[in-house]
N, CA, C and O of each residue as an XYZ file, in Angstrom:
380
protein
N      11.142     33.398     -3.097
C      10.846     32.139     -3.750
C      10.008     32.438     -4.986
O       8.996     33.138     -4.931
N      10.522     31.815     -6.231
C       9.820     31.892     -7.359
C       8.059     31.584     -7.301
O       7.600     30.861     -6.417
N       7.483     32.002     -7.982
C       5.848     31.431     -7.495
C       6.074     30.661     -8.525
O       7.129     30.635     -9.159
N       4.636     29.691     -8.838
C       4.439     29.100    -10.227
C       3.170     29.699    -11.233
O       1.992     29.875    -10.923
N       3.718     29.894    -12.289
C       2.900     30.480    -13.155
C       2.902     29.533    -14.890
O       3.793     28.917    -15.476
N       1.836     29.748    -15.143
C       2.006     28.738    -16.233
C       1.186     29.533    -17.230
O       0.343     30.407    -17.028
N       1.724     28.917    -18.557
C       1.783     29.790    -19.727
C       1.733     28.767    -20.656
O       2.541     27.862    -20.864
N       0.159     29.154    -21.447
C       0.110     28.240    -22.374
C       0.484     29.102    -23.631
O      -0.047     30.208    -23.733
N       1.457     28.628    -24.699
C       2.136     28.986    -25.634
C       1.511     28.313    -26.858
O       2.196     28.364    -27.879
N       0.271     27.661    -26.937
C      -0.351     26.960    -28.172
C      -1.565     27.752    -28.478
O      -1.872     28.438    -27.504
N      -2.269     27.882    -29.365
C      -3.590     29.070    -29.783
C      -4.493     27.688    -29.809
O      -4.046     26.746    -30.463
N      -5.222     27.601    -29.409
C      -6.359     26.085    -29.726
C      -6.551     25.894    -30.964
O      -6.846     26.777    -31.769
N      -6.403     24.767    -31.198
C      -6.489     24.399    -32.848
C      -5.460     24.401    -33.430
O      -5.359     23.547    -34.311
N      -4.130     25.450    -33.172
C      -2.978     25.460    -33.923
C      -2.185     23.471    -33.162
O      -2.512     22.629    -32.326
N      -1.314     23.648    -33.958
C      -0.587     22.715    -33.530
C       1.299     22.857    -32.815
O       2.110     23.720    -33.150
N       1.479     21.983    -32.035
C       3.149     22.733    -31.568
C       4.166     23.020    -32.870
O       3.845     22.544    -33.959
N       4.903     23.490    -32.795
C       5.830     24.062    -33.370
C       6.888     22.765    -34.191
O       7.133     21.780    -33.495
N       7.447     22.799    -35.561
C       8.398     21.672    -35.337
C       9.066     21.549    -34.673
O       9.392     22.586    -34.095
N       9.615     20.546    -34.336
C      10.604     19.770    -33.458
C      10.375     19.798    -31.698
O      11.120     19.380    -30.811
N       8.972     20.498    -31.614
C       8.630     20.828    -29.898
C       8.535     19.389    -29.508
O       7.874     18.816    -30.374
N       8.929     18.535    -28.540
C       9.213     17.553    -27.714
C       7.123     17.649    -27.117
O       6.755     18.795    -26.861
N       6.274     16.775    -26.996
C       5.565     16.303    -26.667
C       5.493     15.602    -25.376
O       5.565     14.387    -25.191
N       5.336     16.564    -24.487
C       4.959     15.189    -23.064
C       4.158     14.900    -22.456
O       4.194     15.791    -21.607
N       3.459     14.348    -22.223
C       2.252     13.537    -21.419
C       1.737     14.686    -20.725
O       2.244     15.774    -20.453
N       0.636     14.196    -20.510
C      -0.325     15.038    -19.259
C       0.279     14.871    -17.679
O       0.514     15.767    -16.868
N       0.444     13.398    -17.535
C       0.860     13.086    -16.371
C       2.312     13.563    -15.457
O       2.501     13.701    -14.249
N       3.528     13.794    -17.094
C       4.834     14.264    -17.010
C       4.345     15.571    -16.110
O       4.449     15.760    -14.899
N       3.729     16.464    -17.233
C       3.510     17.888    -16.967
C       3.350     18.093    -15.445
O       4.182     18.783    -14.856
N       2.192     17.456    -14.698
C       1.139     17.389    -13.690
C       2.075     17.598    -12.280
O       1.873     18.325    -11.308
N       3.433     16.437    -12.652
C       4.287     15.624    -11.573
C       5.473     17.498    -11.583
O       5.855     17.882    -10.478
N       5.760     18.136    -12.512
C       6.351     18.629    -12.616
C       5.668     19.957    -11.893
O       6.056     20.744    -11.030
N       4.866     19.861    -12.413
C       3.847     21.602    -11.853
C       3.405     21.570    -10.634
O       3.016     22.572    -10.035
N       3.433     20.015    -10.001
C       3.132     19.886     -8.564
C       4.238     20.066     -7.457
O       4.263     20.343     -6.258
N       5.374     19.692     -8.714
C       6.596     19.863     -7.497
C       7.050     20.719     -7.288
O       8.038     20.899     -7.999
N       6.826     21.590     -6.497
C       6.767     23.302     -6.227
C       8.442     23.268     -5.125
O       8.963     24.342     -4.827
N       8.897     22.293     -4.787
C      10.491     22.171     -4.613
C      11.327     22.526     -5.566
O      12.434     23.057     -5.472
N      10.601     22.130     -6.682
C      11.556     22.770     -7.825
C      11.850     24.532     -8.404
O      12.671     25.175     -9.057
N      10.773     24.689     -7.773
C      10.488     26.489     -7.959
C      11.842     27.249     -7.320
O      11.970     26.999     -6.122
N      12.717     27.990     -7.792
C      13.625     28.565     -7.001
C      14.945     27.655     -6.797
O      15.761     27.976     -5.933
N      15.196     26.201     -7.832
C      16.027     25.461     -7.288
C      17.037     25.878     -8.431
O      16.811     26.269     -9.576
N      18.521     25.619     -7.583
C      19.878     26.201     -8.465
C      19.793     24.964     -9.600
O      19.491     23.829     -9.230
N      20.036     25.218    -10.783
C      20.711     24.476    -11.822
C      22.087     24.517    -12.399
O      22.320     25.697    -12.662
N      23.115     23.755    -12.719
C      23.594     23.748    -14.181
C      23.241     23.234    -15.255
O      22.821     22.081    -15.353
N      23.390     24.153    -16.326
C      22.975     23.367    -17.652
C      24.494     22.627    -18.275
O      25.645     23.059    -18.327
N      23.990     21.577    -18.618
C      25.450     20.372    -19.621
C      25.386     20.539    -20.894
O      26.343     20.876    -21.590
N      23.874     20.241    -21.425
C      23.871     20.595    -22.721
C      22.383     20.877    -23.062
O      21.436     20.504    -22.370
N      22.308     21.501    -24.083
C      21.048     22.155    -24.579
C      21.113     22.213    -26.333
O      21.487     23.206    -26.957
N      20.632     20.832    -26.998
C      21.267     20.412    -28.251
C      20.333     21.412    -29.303
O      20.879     21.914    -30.286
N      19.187     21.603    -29.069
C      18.076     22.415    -30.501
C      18.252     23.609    -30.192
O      18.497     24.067    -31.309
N      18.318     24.568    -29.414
C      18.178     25.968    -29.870
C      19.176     26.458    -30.597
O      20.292     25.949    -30.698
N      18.802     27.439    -31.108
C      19.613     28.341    -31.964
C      20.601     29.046    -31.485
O      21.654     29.140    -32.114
N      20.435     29.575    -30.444
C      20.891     30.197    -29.045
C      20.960     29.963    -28.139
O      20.380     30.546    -27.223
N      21.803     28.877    -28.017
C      21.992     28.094    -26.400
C      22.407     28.784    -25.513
O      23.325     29.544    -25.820
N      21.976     28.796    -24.271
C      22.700     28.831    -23.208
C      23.946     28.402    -23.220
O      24.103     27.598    -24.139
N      25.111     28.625    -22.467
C      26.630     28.192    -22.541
C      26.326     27.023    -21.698
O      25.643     27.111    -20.678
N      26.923     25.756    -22.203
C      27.130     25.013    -21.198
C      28.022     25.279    -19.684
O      29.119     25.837    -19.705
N      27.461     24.858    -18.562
C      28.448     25.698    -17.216
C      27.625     26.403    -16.696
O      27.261     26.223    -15.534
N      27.139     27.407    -17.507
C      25.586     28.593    -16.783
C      25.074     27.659    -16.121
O      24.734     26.484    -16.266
N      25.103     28.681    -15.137
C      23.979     28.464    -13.701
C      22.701     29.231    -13.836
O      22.646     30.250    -14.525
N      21.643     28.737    -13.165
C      20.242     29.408    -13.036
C      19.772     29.343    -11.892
O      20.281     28.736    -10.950
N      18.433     30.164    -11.880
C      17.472     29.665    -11.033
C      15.851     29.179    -11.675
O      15.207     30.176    -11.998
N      15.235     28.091    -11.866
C      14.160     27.491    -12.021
C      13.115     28.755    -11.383
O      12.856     29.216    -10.272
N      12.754     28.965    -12.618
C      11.491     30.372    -12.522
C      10.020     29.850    -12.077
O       9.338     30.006    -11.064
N       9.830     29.090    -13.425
C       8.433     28.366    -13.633
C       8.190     27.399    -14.192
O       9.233     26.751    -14.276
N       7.156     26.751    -14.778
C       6.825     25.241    -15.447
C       6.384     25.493    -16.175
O       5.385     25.695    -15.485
N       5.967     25.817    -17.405
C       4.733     25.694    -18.152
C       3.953     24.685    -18.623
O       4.145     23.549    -18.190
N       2.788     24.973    -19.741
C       1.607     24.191    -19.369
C       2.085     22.555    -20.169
O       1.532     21.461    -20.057
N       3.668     23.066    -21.202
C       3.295     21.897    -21.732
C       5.201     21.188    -21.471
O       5.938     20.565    -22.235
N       5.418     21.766    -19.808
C       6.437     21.096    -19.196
C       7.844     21.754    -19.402
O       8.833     21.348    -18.792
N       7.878     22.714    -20.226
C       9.368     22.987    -20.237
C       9.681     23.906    -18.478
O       9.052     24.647    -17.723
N      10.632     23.447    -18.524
C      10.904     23.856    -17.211
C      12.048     25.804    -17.542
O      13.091     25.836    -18.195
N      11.398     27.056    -16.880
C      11.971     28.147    -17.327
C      12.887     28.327    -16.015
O      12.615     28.189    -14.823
N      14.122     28.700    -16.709
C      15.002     29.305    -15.760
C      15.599     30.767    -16.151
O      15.630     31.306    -17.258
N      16.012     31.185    -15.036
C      16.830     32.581    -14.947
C      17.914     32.345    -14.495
O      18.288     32.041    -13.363
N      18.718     32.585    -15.977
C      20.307     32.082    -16.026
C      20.701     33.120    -15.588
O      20.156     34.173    -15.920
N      21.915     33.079    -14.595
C      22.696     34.143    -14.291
C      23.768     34.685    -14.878
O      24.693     35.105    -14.182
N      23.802     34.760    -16.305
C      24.421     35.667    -17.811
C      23.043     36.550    -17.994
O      23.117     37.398    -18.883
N      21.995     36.484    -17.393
C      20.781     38.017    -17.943
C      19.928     37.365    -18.439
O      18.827     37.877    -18.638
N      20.203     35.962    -18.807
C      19.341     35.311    -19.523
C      17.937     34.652    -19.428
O      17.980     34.130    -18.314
N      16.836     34.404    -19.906
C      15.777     33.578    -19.332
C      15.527     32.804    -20.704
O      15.253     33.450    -21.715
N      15.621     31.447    -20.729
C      15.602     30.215    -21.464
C      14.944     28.487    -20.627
O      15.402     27.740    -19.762
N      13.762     28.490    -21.432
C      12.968     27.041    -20.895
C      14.328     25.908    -20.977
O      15.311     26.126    -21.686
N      14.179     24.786    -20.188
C      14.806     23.456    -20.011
C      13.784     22.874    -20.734
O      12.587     23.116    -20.576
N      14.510     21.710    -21.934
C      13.139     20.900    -22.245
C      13.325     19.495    -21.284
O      14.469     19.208    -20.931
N      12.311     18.721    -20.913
C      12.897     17.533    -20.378
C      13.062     16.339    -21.410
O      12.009     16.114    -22.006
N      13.928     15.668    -21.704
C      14.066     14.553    -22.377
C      14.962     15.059    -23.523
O      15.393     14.075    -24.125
N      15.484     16.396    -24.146
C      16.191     16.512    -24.591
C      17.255     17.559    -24.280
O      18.290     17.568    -24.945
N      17.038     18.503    -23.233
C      18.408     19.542    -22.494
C      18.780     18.332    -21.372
O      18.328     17.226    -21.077
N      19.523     18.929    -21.072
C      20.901     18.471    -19.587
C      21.042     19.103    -18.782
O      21.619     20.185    -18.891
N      20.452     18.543    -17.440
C      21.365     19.877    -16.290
C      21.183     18.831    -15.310
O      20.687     17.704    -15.311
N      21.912     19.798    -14.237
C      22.016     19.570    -13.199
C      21.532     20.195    -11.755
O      21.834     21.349    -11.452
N      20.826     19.419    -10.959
C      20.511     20.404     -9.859
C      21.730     20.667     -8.626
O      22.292     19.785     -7.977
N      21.888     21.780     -8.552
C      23.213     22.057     -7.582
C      23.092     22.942     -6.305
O      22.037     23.565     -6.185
N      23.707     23.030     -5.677
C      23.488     23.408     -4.307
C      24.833     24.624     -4.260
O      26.001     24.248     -4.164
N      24.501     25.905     -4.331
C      25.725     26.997     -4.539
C      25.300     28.093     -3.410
O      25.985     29.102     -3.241
């Protein structure tokens, strides 16, 4: 089972990155608590901003949370790529 580990990716004082999605304290909290999610199968549908998407269809496994909610998975193409919530797509699946 995946543990949870969290990773803050901001330097204090700097600000997020363009186009980084902003979510609540409370989003984050509900997400980092739900330790069901640690180790759970995904598909991804779509994944519209990166440069380097994941294929839509890839399957994963939900690694970790970080501090400011993207949800990280370990795609099974070799890959490791965060889920953002409110703008990627997936699905949780049972394989």
């Amino acid at each position: 089972m995946a543990e949870l580990r969290t990773v803050n990716p901001l330097v204090a004082g700097s600000s997020p990155a363009l186009g980084a999605m902003i979510i609540d304290p409370e989003t984050i909290e509900l997400y980092k608590e739900s330790y069901h999610l640690l180790g759970k199968r995904v598909r991804l549908i779509y994944m519209p901003n990166d440069p380097s998407p994941v294929q839509p269809g890839t399957t994963g496994t939900i690694d970790y949370i970080d501090d400011i909610g993207t949800i990280f998975v370990k795609w099974d193409n070799g890959r490791s790529l965060g889920l953002v919530p409110g703008t990627d797509s997936w699905e949780y699946i049972n394989d």
